[in-house]
N, C-alpha and C positions, 0 to 999 in steps of 0.2 A: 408513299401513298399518293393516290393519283390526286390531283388539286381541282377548283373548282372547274377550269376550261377543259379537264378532260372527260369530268362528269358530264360536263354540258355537251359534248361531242361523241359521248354514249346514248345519254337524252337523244339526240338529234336521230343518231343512227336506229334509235328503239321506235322512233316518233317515226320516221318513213318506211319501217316495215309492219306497225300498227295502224299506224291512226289513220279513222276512217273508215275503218273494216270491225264489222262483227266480230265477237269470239265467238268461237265454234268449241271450244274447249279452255280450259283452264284446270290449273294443278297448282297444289303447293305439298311440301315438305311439312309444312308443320300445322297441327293436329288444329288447334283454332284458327286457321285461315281456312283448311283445307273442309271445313264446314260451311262454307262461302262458296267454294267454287262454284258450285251449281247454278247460282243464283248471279253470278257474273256472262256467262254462256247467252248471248244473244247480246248482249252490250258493245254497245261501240266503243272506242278506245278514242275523246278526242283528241286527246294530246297528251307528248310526253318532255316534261320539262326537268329543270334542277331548279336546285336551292341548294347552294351549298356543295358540300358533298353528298347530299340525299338525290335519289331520281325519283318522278314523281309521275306513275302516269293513270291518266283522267281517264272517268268514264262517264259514259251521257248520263248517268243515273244522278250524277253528282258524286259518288264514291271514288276515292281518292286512294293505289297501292303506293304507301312508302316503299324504299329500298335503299339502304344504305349498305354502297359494297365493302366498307371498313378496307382491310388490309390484302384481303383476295376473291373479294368476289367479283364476277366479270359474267355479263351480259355476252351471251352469243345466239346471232341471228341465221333462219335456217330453213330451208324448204320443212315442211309440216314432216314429210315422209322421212327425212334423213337424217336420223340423230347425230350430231356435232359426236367429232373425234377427241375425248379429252376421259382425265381421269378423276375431273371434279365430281364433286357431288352438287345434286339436282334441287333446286330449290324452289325453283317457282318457274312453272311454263303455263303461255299466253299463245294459243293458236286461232289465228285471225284468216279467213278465205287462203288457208294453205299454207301461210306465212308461219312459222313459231320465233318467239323469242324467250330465250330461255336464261333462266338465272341460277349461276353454279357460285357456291361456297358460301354466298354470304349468308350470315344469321339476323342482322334485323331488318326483318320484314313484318308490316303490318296494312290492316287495310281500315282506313278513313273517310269519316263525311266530311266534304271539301269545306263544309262553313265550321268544321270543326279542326280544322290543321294546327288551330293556333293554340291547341290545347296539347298537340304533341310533344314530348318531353322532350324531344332533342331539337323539333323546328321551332317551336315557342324561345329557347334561347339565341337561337341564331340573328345578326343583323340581316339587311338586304344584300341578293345579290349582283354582285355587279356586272353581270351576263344578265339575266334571268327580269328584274325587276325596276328596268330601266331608269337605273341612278345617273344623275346629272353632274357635273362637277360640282356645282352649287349646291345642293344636296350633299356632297360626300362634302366638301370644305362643313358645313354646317354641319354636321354629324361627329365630325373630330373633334368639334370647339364641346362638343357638349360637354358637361360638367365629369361625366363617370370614367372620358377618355382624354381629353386635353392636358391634363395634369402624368402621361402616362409618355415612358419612349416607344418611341415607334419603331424600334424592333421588336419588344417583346407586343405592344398594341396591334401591331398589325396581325399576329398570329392568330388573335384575339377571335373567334369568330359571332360575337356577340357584335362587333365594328362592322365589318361587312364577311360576309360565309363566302367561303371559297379558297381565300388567297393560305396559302401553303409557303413551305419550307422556299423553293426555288421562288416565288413570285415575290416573297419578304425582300430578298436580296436584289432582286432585278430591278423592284419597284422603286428601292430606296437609291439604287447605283444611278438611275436614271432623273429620279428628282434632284440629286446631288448631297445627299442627304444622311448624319450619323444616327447611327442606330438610336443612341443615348438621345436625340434630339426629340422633345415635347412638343405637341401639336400646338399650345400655346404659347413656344417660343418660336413661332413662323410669323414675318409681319406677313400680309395678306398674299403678295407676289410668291412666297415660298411656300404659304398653303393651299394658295391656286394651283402651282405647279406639281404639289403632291399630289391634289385631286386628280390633277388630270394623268397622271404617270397613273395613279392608283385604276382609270377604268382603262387607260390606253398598252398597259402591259398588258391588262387580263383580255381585254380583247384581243391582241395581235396574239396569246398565248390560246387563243382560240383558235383563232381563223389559222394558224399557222402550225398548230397539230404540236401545241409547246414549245415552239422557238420566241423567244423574248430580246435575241440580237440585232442587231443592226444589219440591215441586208450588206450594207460595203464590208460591215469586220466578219459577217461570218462567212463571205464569198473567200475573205482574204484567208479565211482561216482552212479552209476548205482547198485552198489552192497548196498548203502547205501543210495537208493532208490526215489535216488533224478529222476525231471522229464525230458524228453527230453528237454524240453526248458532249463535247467540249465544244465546239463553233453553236450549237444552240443556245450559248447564253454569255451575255456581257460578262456574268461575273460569279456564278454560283457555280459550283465548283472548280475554279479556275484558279487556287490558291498559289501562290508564288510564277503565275506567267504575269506578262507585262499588262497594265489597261492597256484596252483600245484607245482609249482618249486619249490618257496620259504617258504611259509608258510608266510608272508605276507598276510595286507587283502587286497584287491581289491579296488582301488579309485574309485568314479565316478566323474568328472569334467563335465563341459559345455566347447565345443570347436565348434565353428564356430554353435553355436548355437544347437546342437547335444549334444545326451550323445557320452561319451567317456567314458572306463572303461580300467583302468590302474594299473599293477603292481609298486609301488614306490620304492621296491629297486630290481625288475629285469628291470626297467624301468626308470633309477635316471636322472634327468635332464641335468645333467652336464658329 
């Protein structure tokens, strides 16, 4: 399932072939949205952001469409005239001065007043995200200590998305390999310097896992890895799926555990438990 940097790199792509532009049209699939559409037809589209795994996009009106693509839904964007080549099914389309964006497979979809989001079932549980809602280190260090997650490891806490929305299977492991840090390790047993370092691994992986289209490695190991012609899926990442090749760091091999039911893939002595 996609994680939160690649929602937010969906967001971005929806957000530059909308916002800014009137609808001229809108459609949905299902029967109580599709009693709205009319009423959306002349609206600008200011923005299109994330939360999370949700994409979120505004309208001048204040009215707010959810869209959560779950396991296969996927945004494609398209001249108005030309329907995209595919054999999904059609869920929601947005055509703005010729532009459409169209949303195939997913089922929940919903449409909201913007000072009401916080009442939606699945964004009312979510924490901040760490793309999207401009968290500080200091902020995310003080959000671990709180009482309902300090006492919690930070393999299974991190998946956690009530902690911060977004982070996924592959960014658990990247985030943790790069603080130096075991799964089994509580946010209350870091003295300050180790939960400094978490914070900052915790916005500085999701970002580079942004800006860089999902690579979370080191530019020198995945050039090197690349050289000896391993594939993108294996040179994109220090340690998550890499089970029994050496660390970059160490020369170590690479663990893989089950943690909160999930793979986890871990260095064991840049990573030692205690």
């Amino acid at each position: 399932m996609p994680e939160g940097p690649e929602i937010r790199r969906a967001a971005d792509r929806v957000h530059e072939q909308l916002a800014g532009r009137r609808l001229d049209h809108a459609w949905f699939a299902f029967p109580e949205l599709a009693r709205e559409a009319d009423s959306l037809v002349g609206r600008s589209v200011t923005a299109v952001d994330s939360w999370g795994k949700a994409l979120l996009t505004r309208f001048d009106d204040g009215r707010v469409l959810y869209s959560h693509n779950q396991l296969y839904g996927v945004w494609k964007l398209h001249d108005a005239e030309r329907e995209p080549d595919t054999g999904r099914s059609l869920r929601v389309r947005l055509v703005a001065e010729g532009r459409a964006a169209s949303l195939y497979s997913a089922s929940d979809v919903s449409l909201w007043r913007g000072d009401r989001l916080g009442e939606h079932p699945f964004l009312s549980r979510l924490g901040p995200d760490l793309l999207t809602h401009g968290v500080t280190a200091g902020q995310a260090m003080a959000r671990l200590l709180e009482p309902r997650f300090r006492l919690r490891g930070l393999g299974g806490l991190l998946l956690d998305q009530s902690l911060f929305a977004g982070i996924g299977n592959y960014l658990r492991s990247e985030i943790l390999f790069f603080a130096g840090l075991h799964h089994k390790v509580r946010p209350m047993d870091l003295d300050e310097a180790a939960l400094e370092r978490l914070a900052r691994r915790l916005l500085e992986v999701t970002r580079q896992a942004y800006d860089q289209a999902g690579v979370t490695n080191r530019p020198e190991w995945a050039a090197a890895d690349r050289m000896r012609g391993a594939s993108r899926r294996r040179w994109r990442f220090a340690v998550f799926e890499r089970d029994g090749l050496p660390c970059h760091a160490c020369g170590s091999g690479i663990e893989r555990v089950m943690v909160a039911s999930r793979r986890l893939y871990a260095c064991p002595r840049c990573q030692p438990p205690g």
